[in-house]
C-alpha positions as CSV (number, residue, x, y, z in Angstrom):
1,X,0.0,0.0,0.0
2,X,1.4,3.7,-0.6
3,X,0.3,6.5,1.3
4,X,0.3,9.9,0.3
5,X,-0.7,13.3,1.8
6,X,1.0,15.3,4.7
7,X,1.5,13.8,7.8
8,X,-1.8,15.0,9.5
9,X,-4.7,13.5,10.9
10,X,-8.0,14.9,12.6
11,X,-10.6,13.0,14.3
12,X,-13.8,15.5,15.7
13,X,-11.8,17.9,17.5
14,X,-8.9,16.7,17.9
15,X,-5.7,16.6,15.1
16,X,-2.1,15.2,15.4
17,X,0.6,16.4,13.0
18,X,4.4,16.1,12.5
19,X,5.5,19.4,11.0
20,X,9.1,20.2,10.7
21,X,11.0,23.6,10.4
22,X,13.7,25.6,9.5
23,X,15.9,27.5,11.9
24,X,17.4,30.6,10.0
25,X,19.5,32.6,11.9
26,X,21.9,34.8,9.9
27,X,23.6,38.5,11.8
28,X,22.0,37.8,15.2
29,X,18.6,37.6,13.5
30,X,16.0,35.1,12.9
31,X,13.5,34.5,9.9
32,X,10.0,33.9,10.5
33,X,6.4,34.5,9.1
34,X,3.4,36.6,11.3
35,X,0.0,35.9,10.6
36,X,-2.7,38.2,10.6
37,X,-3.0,37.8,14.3
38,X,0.9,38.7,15.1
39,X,1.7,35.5,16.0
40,X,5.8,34.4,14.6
41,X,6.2,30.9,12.9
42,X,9.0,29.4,12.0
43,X,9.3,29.0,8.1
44,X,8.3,25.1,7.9
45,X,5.3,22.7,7.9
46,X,4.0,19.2,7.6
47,X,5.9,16.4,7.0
48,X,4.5,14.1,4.0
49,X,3.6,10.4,5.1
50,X,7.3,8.5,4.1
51,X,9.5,11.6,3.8
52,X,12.5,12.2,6.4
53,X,11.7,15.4,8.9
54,X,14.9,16.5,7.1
55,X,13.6,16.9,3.8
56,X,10.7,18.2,4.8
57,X,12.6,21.5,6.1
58,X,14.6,21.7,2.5
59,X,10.8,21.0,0.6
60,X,8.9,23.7,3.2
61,X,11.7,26.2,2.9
62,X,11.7,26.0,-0.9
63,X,7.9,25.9,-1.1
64,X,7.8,28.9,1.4
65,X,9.7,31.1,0.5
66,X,12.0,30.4,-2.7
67,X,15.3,29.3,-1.7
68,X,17.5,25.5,-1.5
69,X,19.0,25.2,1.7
70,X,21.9,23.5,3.5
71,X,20.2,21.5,6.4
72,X,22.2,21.7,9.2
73,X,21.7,20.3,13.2
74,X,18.2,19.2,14.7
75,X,18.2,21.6,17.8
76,X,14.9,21.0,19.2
77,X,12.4,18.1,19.1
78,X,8.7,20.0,20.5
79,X,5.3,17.3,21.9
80,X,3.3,20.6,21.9
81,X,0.0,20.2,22.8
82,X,-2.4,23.6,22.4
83,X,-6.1,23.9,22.0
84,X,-7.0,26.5,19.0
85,X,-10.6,27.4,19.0
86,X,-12.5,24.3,19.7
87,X,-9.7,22.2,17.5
88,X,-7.1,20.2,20.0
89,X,-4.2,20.3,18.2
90,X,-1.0,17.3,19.1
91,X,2.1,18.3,17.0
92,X,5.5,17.0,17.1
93,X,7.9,19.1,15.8
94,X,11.7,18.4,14.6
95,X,13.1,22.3,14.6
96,X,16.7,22.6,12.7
97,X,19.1,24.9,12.3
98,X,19.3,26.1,8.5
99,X,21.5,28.0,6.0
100,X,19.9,29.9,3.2
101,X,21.9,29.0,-0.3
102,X,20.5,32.4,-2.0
103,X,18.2,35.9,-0.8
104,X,14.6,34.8,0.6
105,X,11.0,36.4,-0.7
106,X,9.6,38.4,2.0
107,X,6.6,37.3,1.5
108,X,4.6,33.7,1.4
109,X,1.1,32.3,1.0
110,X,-0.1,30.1,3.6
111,X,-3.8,28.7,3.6
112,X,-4.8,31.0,0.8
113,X,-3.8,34.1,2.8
114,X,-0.5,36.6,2.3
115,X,1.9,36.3,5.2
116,X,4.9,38.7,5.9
117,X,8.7,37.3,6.7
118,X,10.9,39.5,8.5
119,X,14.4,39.3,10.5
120,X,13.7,39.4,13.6
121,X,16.6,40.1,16.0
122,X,17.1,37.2,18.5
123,X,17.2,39.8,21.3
124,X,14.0,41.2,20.1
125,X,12.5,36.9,21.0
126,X,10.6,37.3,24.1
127,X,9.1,40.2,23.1
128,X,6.9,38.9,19.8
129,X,4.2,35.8,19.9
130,X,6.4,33.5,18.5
131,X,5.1,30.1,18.7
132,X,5.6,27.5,20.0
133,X,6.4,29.7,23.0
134,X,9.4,27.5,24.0
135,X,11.4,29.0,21.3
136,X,11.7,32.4,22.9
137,X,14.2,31.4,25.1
138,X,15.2,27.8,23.9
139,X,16.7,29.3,20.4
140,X,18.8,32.0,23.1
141,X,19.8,29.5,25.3
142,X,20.4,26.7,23.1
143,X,23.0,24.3,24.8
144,X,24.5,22.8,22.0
145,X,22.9,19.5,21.8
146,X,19.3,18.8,20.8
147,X,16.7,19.4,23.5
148,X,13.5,17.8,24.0
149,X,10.6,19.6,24.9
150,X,7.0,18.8,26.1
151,X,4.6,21.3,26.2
152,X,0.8,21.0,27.4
């Protein structure tokens, strides 16, 4: 049997995903994406049933916003468990660090609607809605090694 699709399922209320994301960091910034709501993302997404988390950072990166990367170190392995609306959402997410090969568009389409990408100093971390939360201080105060983090 082959499967296709993103790595996603929902049942009633509840949905589990494996997403996986890019890391960019480049002159004591970060690139991420804000929503309409001014919540930060990480540029990233679903993982597609059979492909490695790895991949799925080069494929969301190029889908997202243009450019082939060099996929560097898993940092950060997230069980984060949030409730959006009446939707319970269970994502794990594989978060590595990433170098840009070329110049990024500012700009990407997610769910139909225009999203903004900006630099955003690291300094500047625990002052924005980035989510997951975690990443405020885990990207500042990253040890080294990759981290594991539960969040519920």
């Amino acid at each position: 049997m082959v499967l296709s699709g993103d790595f996603r399922h929902t049942q009633n209320n509840q949905t589990f995903s494996l997403r996986a994301s890019a890391l960019i960091i480049k002159n004591n910034q970060i690139l991420l994406t804000k929503d309409d709501r001014e919540c930060y993302y990480t540029i990233g997404g679903a993982s597609l049933i059979g492909e490695k988390t790895i991949d799925t950072v080069s494929r969301e990166t190029f889908e997202e916003i243009g450019v082939e990367t060099s996929v560097g170190e898993l940092a950060f392995v997230i069980e984060n468990h949030f409730c959006s609306g009446q939707q319970f959402w269970h994502n794990i997410e594989f978060h590595y660090f990433v170098k840009l090969l070329s110049e990024p568009r500012l700009e990407m389409v997610e769910n139909g609607r225009l999203q903004a990408c900006e630099w955003v100093d690291l300094d500047q971390l625990t002052k924005i809605n980035l989510v997951p939360e975690c990443l405020q201080t885990g990207i500042l105060n990253w040890p080294g090694h990759l981290v594991h983090i539960v969040n519920k």
